[in-house]
N, C-alpha and C positions, 0 to 999 in steps of 0.2 A: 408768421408761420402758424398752418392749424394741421391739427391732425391730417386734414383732406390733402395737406399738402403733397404732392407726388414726391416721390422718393424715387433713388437713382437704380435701384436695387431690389427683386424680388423680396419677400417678407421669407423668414428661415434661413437666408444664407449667410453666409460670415462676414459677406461687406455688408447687407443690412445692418446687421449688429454692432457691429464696425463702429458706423453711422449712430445708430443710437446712445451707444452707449458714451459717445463723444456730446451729444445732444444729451442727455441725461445727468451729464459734469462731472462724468469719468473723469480724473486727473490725468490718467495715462492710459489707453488703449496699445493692445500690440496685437496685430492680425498676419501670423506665419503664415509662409506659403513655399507649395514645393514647385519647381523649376516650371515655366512657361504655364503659372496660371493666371496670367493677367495683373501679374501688382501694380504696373506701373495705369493702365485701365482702372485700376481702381481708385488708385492715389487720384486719376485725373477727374473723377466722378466723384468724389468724396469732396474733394477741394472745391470745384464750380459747384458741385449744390452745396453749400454752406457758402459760397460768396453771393449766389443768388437769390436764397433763402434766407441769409441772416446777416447779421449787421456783423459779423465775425471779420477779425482784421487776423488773416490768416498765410504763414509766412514756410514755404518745403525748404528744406534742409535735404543735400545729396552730396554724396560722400565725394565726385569727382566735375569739373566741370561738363562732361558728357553728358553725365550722367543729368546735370541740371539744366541743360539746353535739351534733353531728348524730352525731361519732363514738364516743361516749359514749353515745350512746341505741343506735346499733348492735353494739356489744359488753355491752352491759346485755343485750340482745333475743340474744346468742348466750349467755352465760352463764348467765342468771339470776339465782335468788338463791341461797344456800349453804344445806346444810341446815340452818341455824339459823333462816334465813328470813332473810338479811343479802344487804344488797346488795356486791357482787366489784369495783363500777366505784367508782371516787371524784373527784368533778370537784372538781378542787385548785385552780383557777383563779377568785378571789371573783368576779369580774363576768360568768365564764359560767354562763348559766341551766341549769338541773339539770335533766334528763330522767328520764322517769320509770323504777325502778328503776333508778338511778344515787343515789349515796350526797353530800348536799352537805359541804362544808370542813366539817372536822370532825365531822362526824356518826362516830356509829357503823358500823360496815364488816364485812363477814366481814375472814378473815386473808388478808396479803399483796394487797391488793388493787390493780387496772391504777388508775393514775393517768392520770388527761387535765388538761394546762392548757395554755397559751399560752406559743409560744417565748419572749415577752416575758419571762411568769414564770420559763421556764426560765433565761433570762441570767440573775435578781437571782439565783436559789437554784437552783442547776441540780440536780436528782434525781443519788442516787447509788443508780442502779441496773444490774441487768444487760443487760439489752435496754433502748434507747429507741427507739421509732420515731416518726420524720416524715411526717404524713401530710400532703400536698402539698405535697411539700418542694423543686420547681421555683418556690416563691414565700419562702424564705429565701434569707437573703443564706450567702456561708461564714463573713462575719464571724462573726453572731448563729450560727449553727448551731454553730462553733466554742465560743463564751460557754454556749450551752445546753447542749451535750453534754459540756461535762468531765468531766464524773465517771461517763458511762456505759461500762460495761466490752464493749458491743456496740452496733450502731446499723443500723436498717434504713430504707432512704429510701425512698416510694414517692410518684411524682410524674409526672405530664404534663408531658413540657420545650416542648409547643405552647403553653401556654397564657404567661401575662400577668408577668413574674415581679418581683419586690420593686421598689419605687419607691425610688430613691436619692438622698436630698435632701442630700446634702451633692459638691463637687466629687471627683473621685475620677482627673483626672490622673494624679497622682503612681503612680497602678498604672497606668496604660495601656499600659504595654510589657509588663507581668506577662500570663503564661500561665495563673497563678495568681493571684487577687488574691482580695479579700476582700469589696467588691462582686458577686463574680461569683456565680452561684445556685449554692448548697451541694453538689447533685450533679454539677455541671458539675466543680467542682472535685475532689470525691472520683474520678470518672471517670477523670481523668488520673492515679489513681496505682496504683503498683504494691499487690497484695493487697486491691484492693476488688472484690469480687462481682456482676457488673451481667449480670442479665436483661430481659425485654422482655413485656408482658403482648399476646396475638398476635391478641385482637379486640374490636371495639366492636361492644356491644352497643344501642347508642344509634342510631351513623349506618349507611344503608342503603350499599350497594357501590358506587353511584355517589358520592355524597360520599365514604368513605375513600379513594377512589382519587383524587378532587380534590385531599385535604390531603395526602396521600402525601407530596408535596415535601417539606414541614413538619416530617417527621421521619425520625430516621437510624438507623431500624429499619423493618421491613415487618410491618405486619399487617393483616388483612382485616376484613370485614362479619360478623358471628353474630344481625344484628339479624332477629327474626320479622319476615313476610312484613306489610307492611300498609303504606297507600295512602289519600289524597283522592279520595275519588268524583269523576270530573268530571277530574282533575287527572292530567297524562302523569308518570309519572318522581316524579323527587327533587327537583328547583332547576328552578325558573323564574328568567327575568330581569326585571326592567324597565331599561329606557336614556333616560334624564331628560337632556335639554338642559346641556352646561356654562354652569354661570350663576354668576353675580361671588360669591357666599358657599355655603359649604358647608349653610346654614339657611337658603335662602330657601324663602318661604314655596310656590310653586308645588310644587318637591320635595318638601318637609315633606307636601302634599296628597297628592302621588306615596307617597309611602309610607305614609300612614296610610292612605289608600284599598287598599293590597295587604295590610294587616293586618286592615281591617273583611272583606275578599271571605272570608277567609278562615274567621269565625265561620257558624257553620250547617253549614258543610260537608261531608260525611258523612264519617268516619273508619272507615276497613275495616280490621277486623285479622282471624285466625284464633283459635279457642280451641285448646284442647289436643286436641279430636277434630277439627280440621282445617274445623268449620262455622265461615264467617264469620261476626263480628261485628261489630256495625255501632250506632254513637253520633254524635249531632251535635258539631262543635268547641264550646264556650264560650269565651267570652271570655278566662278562663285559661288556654284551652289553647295561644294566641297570645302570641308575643313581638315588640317592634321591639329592636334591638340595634342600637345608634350607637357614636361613637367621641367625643361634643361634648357636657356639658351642656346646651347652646344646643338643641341638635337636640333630646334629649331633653324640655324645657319644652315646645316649640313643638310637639312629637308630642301629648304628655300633654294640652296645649289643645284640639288638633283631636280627638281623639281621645273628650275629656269633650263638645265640641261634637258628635259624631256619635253620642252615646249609646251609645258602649263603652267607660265608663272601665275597666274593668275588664279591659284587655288591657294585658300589662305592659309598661313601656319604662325601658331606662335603658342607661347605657355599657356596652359590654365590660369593664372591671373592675369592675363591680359584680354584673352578672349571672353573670360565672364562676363556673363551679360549677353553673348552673341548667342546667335543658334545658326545653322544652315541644315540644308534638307540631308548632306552625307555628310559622314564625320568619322576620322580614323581618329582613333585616341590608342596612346601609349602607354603602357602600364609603367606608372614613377618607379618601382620595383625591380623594374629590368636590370639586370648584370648585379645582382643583388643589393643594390642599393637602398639601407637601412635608416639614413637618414629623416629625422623628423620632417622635413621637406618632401620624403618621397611617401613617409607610412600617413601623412595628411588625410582625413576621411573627407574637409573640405575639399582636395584638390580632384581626389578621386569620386567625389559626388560632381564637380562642375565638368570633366574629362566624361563621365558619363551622360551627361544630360545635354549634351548642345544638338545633337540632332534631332529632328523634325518627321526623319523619315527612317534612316538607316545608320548604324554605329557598326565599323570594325575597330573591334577589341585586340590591337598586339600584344602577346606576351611570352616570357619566356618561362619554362616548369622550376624554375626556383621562387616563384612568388610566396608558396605557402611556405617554406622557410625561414624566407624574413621577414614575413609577418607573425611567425613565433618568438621569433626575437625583440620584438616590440616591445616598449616600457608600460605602453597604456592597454593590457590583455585585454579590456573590455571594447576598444575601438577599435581593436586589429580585428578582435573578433565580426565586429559589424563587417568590418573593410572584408574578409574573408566571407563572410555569407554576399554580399556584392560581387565578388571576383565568381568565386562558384560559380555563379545563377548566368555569369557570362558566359564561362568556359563550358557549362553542361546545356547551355543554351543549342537547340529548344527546348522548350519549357512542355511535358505532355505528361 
């Protein structure tokens, strides 16, 4: 490798740097990013040019089997196969499903090939190799990410700290004075120390300029809109609201009506984008193209009913942690808050950053006028606060 060598990545941007400072013998890089700006894009360029470029024996780490077959298929799709005709990717993880040109546990491989399996796997038998990276590694704990990475001689994290991050099932007192602890999400903790490498990826290409400016709060970097121009025929802006009655449970059935009816208005609806010559183009929504995003199993069941009863099963629904990671072009999201529910589950700034962010094109916002209430109630004033400038910028939404 020489200077002249091409790199995957403009010179200036946060994956160049990314990149170098990996190549330079950073111990640890961590490169944030906010909602649909290409991580997983990047992880897949970062990874094949250092297999192609160096003699690096280099092994991704992902927190779900999904999530390691999605990234596995997109570094297969930048790689290839070698000129033996051999697959470069090896999904080492038995219970994730193999994508295609991706090589399965023990199959035949070209040489040196990117490993992808589950941090899980990584704790029993942790890779000893030279680069490992995390790809959405705002959802490991530092424990585990500690157990995984032992024996890598370099580590690159790249992560959304907006989003949802590891569930902790056991008490975890005994660190709650710690600045540091082991519960706490992996790059939160590298963050804090001296000689870790931390950049910032500067746009989303998902949410339009009005939404990023909404979740702005949410996080402790600035970046902007890069999303193409495009629009609901019919439809002003980015976020609608609806404002449903406070009523004794967060699933009664009126609400539940209230939102599955802002998710059916939504199918048919014309979808305006531009092509590359700048002439609109224009498709009806389907049913897939709709999401409801809740915060309650309960809410989700009772969606899914009305929903089969109004003849569109086929519009998706389910919690905030389960749909992270998805996006679709509409998207009704549920305020966790509803029927005042105070619950750390419900006042989450992740859950309400991930319920914000999955649409592409359009967000209704449900909620009922007791949100600013219980969010004075909240134990952490300084999150509720954020979480309160987010809700506002909804409900006062447009933004003029």
């Amino acid at each position: 490798m020489t200077d002249a060598t091409p790199r995957p990545f403009p010179d200036g941007t946060p994956q160049a740097a990314s990149l170098r400072d990996l190549l330079a013998g950073h111990p640890a890089v961590l490169c944030d990013s906010p909602p649909g700006a290409g991580k997983s894009t990047m992880v897949a360029k970062v990874v094949s040019w250092l297999h192609t470029h160096t003699d690096a024996t280099v092994a991704v780490a992902t927190f779900t089997n999904e999530q390691g077959t999605a990234i596995a298929a997109a570094i297969s799709h930048e790689l290839g196969v070698d000129g033996r005709g051999l697959p470069q990717v090896q999904v080492a993880s038995r219970n994730m499903a193999v994508p295609a040109g991706a090589a399965a546990p023990g199959a035949r491989t070209g040489s040196n090939p990117v490993t992808v399996r589950t941090v899980a796997s990584c704790k029993i038998n942790p890779p000893d190799v030279d680069v490992m990276v995390f790809d959405e590694a705002y959802q490991v704990t530092f424990a585990d990410f500690s157990k995984a990475a032992d024996r890598a001689e370099q580590v690159l994290l790249v992560g959304d700290p907006g989003q949802i991050g590891p569930v902790i099932a056991f008490n975890v007192g005994a660190w709650s004075h710690l600045r540091q602890a082991p519960q706490m999400r992996a790059p939160e903790v590298l963050a804090a120390r001296n000689g870790v490498a931390r950049h910032s990826l500067q746009h989303t290409y998902r949410l339009g300029p009005d939404t990023a400016a909404a979740i702005a709060p949410l996080y402790p970097f600035t970046f902007d809109s890069a999303r193409p121009e495009r629009h609901l025929d019919g439809l002003d802006g980015e976020i609608a609201c609806v404002l449903v009655p406070e009523r004794p449970d967060p699933y009664d059935l009126a609400t539940m009506r209230s939102v599955a009816r802002a998710a059916t208005d939504y199918v048919g609806r014309v979808l305006v984008e531009r092509d590359e010559n700048g002439r609109p183009r224009t498709r009806p929504l389907g049913q897939d193209d709709v999401a409801i995003v809740v915060s309650r199993n309960a809410q989700a069941s009772a969606l899914e009913a009305l929903l089969l009863e109004a003849g569109v099963p086929g519009i998706t629904v389910g919690t905030a942690d389960r749909l992270q990671g998805g996006q679709w072009h509409a998207v009704v999201a549920v305020d966790p808050t509803l029927s005042g529910a105070e619950s750390e589950h419900a006042l989450s700034s992740g859950r309400l950053c991930v319920m914000t962010s999955r649409h592409m094109t359009h967000l209704t916002w449900v909620y009922d006028p007791g949100w600013e209430d219980v969010l004075e109630q909240a134990s952490d004033p300084e999150d509720a606060g954020r979480a309160a400038s987010v809700r506002a910028a909804l409900v006062t939404y447009p933004h003029r």
